[in-house]
C-alpha positions in Angstrom: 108.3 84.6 37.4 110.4 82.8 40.2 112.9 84.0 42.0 116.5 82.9 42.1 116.6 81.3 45.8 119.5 83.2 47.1 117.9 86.2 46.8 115.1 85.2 49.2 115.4 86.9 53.0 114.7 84.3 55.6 112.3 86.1 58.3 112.9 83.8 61.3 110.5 85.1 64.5 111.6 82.3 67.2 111.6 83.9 70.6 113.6 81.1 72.1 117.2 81.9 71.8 118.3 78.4 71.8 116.1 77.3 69.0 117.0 80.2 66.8 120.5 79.2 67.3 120.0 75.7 66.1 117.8 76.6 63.2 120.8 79.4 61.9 123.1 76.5 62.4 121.0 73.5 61.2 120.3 76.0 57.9 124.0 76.3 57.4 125.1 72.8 57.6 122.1 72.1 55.0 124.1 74.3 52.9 121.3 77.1 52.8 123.1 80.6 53.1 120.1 83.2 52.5 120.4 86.3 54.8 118.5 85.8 57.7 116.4 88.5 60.0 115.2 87.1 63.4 112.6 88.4 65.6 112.1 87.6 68.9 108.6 88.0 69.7 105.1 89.0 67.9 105.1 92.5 68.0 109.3 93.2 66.7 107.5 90.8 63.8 104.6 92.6 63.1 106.2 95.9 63.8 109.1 94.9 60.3 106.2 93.6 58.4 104.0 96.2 58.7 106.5 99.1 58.1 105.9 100.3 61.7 109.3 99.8 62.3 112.4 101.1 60.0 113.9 99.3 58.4 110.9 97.2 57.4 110.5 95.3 54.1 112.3 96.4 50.9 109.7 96.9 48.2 111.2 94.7 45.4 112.7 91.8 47.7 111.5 88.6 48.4 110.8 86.8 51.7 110.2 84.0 53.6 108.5 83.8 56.8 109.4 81.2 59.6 106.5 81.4 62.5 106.9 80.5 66.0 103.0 80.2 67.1 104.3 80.1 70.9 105.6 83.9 71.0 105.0 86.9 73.5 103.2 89.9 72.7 101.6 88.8 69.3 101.2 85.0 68.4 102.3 83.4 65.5 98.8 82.8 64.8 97.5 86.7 65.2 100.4 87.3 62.7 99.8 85.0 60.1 96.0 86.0 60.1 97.1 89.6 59.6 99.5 88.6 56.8 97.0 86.8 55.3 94.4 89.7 55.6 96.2 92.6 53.8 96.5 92.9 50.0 100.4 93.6 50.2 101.6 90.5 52.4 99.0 87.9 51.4 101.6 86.2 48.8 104.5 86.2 51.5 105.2 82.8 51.9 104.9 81.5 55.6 105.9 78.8 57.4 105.1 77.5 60.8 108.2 76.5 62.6 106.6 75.2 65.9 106.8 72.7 68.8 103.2 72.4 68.6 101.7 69.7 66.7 97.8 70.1 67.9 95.6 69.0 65.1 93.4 72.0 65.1 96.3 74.6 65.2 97.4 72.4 62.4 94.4 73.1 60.3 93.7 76.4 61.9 96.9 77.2 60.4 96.5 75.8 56.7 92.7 77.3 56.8 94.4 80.7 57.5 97.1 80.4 55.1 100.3 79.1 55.7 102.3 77.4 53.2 103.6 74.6 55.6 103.5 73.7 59.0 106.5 71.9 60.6 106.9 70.6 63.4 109.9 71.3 65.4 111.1 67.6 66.4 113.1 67.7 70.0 115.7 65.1 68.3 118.6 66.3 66.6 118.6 64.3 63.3 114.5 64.9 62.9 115.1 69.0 63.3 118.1 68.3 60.8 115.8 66.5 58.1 112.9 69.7 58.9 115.6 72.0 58.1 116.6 70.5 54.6 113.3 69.6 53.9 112.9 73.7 54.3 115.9 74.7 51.9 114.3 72.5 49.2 110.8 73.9 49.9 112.8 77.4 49.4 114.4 75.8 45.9 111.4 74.7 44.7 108.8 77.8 45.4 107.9 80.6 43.3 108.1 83.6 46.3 106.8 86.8 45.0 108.4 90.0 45.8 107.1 92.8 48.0 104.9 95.3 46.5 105.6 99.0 47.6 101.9 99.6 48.5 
């Protein structure tokens, strides 16, 4: 069963203020208006998705995760293998939103589970295109909703 793709949550963790800014922006231009939570580091990111920290995730909702690998505190990486671990966050949909395009963070990456890996490009028109290609990936999806266990 899919989900209708404005009731998705955006989870954006992008510790870089001026990126985070551009993405909100470059999301609304790309007509994509889905509430959006940002985090600006590893552990405030962790901390929502684990339930350490209240509010948390809604049982019942469905999300999207955006991952910075570059963040302090917790990596994008640490977090996406913990996602990935647990039986109640394994189907969250995550994508890595990054500046870093190393092949073997690529595949690290895909090996642990992500659903895409983007690249964030430093010109204006490619981060434009990333961020449309994004709100189709949304559209297109099927993003399962959070189980209360």
């Amino acid at each position: 069963m899919g989900t209708d793709k404005s009731s998705v949550t955006i989870l954006m963790a992008e510790d870089d203020d001026g990126h985070a800014l551009l993405i909100r922006d470059r999301f609304e231009r790309a007509g994509i208006t889905n509430p959006i939570i940002r985090f600006k580091d590893g552990l405030e990111t962790w901390d929502f998705l684990s339930g350490a920290a209240k509010p948390g995730l809604e049982p019942g909702k469905s999300y999207l995760l955006l991952l910075d690998i570059r963040m302090p505190g917790l990596d994008g990486i640490k977090i996406l293998e913990r996602v990935k671990a647990g039986p109640r966050l394994k189907n969250l949909p995550v994508i890595m939103l990054t500046t870093t395009d190393d092949p073997r963070e690529i595949k690290l990456c895909y090996d642990l589970g992500c659903n895409n890996y983007l690249v964030k490009p430093v010109q204006f028109e490619q981060f434009s295109e990333v961020i449309k290609r994004l709100g189709l990936f949304i559209t297109i999806i099927k993003i399962s909703k959070i189980d209360a266990k």
